[in-house]
Backbone as XML, in Angstrom:
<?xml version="1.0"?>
<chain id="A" units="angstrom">
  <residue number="1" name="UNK">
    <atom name="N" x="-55.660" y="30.351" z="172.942"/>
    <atom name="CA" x="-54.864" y="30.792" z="171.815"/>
    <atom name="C" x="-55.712" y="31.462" z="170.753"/>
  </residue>
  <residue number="2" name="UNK">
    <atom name="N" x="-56.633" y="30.597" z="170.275"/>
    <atom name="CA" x="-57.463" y="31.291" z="169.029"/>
    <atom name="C" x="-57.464" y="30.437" z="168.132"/>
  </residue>
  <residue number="3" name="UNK">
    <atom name="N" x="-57.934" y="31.008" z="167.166"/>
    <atom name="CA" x="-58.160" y="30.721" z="165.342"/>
    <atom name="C" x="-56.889" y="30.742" z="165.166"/>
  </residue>
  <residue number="4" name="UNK">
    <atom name="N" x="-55.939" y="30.327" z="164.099"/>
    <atom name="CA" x="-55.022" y="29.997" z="163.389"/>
    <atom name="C" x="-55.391" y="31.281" z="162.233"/>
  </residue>
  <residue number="5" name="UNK">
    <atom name="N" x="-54.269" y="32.135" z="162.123"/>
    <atom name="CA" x="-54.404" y="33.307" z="161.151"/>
    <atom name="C" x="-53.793" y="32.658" z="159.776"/>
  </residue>
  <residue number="6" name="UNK">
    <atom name="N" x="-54.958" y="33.083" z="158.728"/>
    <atom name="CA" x="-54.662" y="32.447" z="157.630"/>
    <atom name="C" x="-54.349" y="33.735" z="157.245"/>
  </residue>
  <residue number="7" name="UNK">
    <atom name="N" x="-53.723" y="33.695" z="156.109"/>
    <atom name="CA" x="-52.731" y="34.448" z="155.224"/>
    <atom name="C" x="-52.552" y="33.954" z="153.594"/>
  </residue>
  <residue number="8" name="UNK">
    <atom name="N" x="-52.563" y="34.492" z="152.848"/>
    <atom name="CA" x="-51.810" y="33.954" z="151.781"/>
    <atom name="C" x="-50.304" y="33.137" z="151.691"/>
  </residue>
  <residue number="9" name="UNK">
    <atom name="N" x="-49.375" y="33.408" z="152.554"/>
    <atom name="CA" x="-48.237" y="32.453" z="152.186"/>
    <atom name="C" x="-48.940" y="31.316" z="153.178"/>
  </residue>
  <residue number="10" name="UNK">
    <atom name="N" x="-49.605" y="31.240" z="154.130"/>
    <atom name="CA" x="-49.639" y="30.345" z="154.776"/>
    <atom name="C" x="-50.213" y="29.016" z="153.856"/>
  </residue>
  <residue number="11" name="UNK">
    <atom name="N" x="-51.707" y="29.268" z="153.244"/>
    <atom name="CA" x="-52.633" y="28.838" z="152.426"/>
    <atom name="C" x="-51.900" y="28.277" z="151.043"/>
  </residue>
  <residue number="12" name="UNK">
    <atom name="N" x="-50.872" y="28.881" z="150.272"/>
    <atom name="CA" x="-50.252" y="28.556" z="149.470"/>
    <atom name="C" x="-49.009" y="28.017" z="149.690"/>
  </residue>
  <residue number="13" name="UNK">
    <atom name="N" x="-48.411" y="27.630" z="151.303"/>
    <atom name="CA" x="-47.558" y="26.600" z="151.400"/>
    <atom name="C" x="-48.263" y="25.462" z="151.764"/>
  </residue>
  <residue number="14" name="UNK">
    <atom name="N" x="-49.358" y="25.933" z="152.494"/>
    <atom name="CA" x="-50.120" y="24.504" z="152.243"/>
    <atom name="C" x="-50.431" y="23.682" z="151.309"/>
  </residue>
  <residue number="15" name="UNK">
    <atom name="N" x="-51.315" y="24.363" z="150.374"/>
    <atom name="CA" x="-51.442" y="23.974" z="149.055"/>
    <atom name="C" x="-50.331" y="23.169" z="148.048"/>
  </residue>
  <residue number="16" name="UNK">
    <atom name="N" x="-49.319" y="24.176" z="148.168"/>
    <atom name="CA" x="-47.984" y="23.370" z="147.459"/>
    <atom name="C" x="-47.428" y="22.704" z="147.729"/>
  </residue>
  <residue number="17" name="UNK">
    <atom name="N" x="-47.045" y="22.025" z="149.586"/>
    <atom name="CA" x="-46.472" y="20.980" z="149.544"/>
    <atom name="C" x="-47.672" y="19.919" z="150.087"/>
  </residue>
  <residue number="18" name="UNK">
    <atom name="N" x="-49.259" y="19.612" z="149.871"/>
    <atom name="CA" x="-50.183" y="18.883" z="149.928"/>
    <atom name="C" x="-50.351" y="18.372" z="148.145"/>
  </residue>
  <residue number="19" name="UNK">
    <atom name="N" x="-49.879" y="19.320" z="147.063"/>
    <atom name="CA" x="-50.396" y="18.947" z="145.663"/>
    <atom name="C" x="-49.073" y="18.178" z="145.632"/>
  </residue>
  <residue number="20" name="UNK">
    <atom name="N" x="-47.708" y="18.833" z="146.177"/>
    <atom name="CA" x="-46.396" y="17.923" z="145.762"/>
    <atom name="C" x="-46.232" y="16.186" z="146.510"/>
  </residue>
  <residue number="21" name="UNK">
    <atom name="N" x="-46.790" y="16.569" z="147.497"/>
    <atom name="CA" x="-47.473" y="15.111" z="147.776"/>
    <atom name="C" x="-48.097" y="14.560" z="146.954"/>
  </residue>
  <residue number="22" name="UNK">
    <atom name="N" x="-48.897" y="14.520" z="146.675"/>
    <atom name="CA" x="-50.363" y="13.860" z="146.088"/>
    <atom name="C" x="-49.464" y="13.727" z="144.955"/>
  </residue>
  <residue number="23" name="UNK">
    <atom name="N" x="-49.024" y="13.999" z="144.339"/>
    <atom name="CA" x="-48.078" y="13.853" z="143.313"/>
    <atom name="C" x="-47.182" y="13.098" z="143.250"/>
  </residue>
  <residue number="24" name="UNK">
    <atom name="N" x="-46.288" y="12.965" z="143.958"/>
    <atom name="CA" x="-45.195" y="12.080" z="144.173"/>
    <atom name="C" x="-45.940" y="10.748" z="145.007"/>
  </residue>
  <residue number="25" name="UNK">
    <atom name="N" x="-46.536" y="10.772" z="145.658"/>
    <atom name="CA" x="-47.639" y="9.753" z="145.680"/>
    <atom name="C" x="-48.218" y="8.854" z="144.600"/>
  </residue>
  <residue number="26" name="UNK">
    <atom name="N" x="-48.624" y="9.801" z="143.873"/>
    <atom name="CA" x="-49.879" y="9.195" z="142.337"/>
    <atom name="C" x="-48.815" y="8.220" z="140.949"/>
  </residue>
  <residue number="27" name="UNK">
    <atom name="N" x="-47.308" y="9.319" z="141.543"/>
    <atom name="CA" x="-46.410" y="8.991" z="140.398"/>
    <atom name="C" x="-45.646" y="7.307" z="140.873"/>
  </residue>
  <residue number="28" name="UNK">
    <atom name="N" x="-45.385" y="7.341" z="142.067"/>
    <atom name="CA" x="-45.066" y="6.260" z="143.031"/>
    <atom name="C" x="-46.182" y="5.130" z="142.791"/>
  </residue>
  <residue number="29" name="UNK">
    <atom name="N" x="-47.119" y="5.290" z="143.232"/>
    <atom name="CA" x="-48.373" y="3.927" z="142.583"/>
    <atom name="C" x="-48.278" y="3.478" z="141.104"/>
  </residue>
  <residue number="30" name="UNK">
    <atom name="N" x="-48.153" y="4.652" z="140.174"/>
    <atom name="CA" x="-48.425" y="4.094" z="139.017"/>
    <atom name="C" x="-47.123" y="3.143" z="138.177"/>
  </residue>
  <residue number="31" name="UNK">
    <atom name="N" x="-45.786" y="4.019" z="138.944"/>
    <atom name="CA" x="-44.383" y="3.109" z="138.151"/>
    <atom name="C" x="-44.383" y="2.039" z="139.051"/>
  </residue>
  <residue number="32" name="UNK">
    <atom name="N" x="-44.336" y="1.923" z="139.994"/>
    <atom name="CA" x="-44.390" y="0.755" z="140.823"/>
    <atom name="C" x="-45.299" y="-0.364" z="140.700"/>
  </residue>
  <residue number="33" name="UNK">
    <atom name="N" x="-46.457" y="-0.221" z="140.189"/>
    <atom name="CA" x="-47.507" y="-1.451" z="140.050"/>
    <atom name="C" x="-47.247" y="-2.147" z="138.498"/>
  </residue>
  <residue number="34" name="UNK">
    <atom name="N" x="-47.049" y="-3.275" z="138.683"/>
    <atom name="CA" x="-46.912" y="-3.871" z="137.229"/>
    <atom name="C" x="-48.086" y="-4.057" z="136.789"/>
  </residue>
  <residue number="35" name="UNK">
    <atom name="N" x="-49.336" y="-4.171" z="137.472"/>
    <atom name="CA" x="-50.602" y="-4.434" z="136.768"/>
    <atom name="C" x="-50.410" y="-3.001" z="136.511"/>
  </residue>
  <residue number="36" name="UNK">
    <atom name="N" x="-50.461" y="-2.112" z="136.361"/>
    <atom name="CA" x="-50.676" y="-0.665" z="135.795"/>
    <atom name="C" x="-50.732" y="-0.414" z="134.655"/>
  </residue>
  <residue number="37" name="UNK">
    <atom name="N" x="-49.043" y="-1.103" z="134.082"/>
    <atom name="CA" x="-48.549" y="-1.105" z="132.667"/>
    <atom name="C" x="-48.525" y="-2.510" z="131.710"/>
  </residue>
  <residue number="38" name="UNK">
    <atom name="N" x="-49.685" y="-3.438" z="132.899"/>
    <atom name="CA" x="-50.548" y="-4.153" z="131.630"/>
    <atom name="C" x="-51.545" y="-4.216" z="131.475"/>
  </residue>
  <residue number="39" name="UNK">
    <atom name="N" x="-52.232" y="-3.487" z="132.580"/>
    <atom name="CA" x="-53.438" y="-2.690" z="132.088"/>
    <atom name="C" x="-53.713" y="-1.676" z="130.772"/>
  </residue>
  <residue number="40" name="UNK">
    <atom name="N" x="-52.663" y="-1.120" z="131.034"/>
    <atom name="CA" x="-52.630" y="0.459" z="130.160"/>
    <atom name="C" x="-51.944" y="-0.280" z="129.004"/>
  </residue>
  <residue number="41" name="UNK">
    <atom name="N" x="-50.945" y="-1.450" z="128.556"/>
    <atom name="CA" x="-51.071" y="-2.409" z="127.177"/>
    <atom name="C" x="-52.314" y="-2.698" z="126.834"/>
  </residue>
  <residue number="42" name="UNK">
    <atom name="N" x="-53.119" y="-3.622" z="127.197"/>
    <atom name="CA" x="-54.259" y="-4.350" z="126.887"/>
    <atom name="C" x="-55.174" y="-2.958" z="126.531"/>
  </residue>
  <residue number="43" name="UNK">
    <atom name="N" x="-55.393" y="-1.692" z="127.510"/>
    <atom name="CA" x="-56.183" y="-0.846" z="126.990"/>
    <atom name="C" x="-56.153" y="-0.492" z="125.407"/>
  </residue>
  <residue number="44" name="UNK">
    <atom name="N" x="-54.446" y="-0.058" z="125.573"/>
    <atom name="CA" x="-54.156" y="-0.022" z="124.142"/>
    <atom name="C" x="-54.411" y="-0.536" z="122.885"/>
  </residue>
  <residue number="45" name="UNK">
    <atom name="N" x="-54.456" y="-2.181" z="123.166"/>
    <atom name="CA" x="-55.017" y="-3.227" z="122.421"/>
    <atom name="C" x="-56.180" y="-3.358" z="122.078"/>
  </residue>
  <residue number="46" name="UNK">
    <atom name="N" x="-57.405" y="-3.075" z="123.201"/>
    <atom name="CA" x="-58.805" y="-2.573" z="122.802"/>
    <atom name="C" x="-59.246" y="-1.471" z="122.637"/>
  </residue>
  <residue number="47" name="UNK">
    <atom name="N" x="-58.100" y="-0.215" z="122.505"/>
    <atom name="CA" x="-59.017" y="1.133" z="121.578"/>
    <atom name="C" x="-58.769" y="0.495" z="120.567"/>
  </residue>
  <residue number="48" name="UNK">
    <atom name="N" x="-57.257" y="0.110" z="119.769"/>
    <atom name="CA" x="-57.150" y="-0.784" z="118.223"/>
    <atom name="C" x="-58.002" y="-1.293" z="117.571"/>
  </residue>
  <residue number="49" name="UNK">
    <atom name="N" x="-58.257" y="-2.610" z="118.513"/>
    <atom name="CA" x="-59.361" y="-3.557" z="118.341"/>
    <atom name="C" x="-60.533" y="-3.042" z="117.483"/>
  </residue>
  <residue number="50" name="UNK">
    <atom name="N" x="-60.798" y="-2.268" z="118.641"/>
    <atom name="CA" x="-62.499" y="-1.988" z="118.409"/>
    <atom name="C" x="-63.156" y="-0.692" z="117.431"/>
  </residue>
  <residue number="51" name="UNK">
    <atom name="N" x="-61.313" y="-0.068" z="116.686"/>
    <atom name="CA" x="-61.802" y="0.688" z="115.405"/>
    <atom name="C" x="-62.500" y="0.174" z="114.402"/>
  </residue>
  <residue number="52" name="UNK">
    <atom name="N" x="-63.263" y="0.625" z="113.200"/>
    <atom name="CA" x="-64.084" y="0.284" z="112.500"/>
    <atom name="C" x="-63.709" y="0.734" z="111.567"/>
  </residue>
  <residue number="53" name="UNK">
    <atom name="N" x="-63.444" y="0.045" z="109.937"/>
    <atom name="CA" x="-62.161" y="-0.105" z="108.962"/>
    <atom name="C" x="-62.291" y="1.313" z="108.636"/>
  </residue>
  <residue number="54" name="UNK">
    <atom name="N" x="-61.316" y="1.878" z="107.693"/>
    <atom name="CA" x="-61.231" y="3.175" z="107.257"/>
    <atom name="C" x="-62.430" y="3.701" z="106.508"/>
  </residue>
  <residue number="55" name="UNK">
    <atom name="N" x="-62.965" y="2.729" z="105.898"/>
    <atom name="CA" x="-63.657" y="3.242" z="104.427"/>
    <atom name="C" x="-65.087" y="3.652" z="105.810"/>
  </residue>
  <residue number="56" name="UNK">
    <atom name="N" x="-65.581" y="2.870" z="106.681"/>
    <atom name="CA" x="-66.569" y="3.346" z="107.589"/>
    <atom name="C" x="-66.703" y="4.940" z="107.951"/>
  </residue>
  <residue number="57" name="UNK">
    <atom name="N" x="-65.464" y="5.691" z="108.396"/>
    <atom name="CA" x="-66.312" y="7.048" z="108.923"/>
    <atom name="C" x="-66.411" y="7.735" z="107.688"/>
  </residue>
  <residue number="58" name="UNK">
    <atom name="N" x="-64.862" y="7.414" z="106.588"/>
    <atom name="CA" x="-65.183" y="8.223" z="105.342"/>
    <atom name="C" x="-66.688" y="8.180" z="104.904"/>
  </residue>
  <residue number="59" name="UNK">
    <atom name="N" x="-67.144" y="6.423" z="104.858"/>
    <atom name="CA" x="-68.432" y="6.583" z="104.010"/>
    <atom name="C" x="-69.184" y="7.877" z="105.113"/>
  </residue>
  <residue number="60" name="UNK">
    <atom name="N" x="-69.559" y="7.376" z="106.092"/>
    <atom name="CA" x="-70.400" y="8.179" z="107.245"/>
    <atom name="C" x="-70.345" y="9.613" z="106.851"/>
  </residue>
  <residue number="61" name="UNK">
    <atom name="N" x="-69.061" y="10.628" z="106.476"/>
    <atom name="CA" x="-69.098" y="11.833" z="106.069"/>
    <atom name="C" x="-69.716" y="11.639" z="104.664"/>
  </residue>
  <residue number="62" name="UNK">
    <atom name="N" x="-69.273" y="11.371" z="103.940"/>
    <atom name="CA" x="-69.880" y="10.997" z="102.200"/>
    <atom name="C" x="-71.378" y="11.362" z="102.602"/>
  </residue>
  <residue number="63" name="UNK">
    <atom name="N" x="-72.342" y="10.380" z="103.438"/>
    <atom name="CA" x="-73.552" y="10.463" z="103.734"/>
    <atom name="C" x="-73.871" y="11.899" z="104.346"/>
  </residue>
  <residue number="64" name="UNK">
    <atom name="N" x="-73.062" y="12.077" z="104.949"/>
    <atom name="CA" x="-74.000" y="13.384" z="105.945"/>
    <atom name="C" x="-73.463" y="14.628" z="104.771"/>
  </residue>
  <residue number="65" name="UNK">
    <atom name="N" x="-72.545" y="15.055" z="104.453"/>
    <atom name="CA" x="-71.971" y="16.253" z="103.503"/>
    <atom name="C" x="-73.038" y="15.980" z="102.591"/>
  </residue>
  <residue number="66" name="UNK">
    <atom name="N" x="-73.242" y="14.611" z="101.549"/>
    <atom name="CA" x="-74.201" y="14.730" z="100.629"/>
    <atom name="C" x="-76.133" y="15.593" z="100.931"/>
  </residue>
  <residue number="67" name="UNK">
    <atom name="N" x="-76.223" y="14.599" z="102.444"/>
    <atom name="CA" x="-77.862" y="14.941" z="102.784"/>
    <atom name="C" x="-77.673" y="16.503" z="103.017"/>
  </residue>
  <residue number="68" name="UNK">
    <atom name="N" x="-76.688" y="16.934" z="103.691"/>
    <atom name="CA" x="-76.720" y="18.547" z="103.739"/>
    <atom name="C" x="-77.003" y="19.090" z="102.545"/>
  </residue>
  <residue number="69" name="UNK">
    <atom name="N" x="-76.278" y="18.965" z="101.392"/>
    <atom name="CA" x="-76.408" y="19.048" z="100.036"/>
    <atom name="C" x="-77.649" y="18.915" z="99.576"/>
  </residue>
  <residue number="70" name="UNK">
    <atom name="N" x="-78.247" y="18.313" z="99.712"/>
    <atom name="CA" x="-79.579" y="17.797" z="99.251"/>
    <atom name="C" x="-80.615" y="18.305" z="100.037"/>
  </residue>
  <residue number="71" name="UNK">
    <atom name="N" x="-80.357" y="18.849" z="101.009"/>
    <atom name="CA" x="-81.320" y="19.337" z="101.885"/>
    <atom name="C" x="-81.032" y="21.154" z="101.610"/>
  </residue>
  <residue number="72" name="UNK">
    <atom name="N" x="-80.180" y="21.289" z="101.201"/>
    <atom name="CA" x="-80.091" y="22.812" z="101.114"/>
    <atom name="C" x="-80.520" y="23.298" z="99.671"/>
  </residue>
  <residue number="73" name="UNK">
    <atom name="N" x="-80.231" y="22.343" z="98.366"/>
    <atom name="CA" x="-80.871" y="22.787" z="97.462"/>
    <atom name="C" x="-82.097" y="22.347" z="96.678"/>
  </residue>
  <residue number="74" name="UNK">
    <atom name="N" x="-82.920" y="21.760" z="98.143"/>
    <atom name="CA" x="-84.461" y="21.537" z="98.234"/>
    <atom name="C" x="-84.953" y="22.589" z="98.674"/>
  </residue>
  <residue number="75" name="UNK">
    <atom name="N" x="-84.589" y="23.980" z="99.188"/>
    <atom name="CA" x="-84.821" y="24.685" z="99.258"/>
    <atom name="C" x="-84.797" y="26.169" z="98.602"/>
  </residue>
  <residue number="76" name="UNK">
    <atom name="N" x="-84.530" y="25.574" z="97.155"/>
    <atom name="CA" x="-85.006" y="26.632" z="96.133"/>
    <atom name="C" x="-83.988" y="27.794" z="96.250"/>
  </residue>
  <residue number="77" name="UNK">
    <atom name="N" x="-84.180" y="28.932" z="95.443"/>
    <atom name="CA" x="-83.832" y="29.951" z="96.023"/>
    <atom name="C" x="-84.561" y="31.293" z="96.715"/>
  </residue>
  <residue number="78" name="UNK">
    <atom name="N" x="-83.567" y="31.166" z="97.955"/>
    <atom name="CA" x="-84.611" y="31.660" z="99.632"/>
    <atom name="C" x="-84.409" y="33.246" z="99.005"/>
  </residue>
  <residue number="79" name="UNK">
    <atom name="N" x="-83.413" y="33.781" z="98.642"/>
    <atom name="CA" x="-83.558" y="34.969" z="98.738"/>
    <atom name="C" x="-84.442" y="35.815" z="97.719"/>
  </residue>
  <residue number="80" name="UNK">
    <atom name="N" x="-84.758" y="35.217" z="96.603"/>
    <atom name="CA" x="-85.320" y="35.701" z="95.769"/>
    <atom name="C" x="-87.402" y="35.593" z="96.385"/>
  </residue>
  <residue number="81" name="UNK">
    <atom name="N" x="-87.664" y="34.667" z="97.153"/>
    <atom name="CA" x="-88.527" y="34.722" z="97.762"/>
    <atom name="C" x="-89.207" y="35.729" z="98.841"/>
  </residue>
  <residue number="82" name="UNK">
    <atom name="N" x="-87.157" y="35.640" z="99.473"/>
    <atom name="CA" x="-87.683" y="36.591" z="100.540"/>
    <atom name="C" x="-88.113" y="38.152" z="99.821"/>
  </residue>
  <residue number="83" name="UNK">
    <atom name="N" x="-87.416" y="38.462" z="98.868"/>
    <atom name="CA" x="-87.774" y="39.807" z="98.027"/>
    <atom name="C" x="-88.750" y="39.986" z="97.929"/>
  </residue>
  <residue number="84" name="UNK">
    <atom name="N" x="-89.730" y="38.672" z="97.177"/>
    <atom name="CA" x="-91.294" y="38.980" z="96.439"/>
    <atom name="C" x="-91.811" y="38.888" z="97.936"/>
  </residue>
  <residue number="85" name="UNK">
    <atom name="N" x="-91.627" y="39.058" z="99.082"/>
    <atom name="CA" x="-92.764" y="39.168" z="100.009"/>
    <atom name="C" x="-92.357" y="40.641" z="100.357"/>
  </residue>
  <residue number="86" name="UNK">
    <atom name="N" x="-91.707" y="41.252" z="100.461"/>
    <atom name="CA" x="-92.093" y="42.753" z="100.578"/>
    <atom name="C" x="-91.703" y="42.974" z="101.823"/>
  </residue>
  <residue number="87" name="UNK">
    <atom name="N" x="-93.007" y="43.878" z="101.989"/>
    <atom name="CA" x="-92.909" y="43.877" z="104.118"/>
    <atom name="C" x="-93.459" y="43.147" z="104.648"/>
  </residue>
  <residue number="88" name="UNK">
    <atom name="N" x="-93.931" y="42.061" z="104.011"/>
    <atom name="CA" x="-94.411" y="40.630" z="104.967"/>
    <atom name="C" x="-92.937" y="39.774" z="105.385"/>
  </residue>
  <residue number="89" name="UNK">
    <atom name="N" x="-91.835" y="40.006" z="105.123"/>
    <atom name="CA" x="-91.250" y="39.306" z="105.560"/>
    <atom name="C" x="-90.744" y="39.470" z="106.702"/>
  </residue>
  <residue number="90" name="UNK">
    <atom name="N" x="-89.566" y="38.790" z="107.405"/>
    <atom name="CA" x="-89.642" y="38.872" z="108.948"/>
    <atom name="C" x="-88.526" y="39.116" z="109.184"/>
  </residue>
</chain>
């Protein structure tokens, strides 16, 4: 007989009813298992959990916005520098 002639409709009916499987498959395991949806509670319960109070990331930005601040006008003013070097600059 031969090789099996591939084609585009052939390759893309494959494709589509192998993904509509796998699909109706994946969707079938997950409503059907009751450990699933008390797994995926309890997950819920420990992203909650394990946030860290509000005032924490605010402070965390406070810190980093300020050191930027402080680090940028430790550096004088650049452009008036770069002027007095002439054609030494780069």
């Amino acid at each position: 007989k031969g090789a099996p002639v591939l084609n585009d409709q052939s390759i893309t009916k494959a494709l589509s009813s192998t993904s509509a499987t796998l699909s109706a498959a994946a969707i079938g395991v997950m409503t059907s298992n009751p450990s699933t949806a008390v797994a995926y509670e309890t997950m819920e319960d420990l992203e909650i959990a394990e946030l860290p109070p509000v005032w924490v990331p605010i402070l965390f930005a406070v810190v980093i916005i300020g050191g930027v601040g402080l680090l940028t006008f430790s550096l004088g003013d650049v452009m008036n520098e770069e002027v007095s070097l002439g054609l030494m600059s780069g």
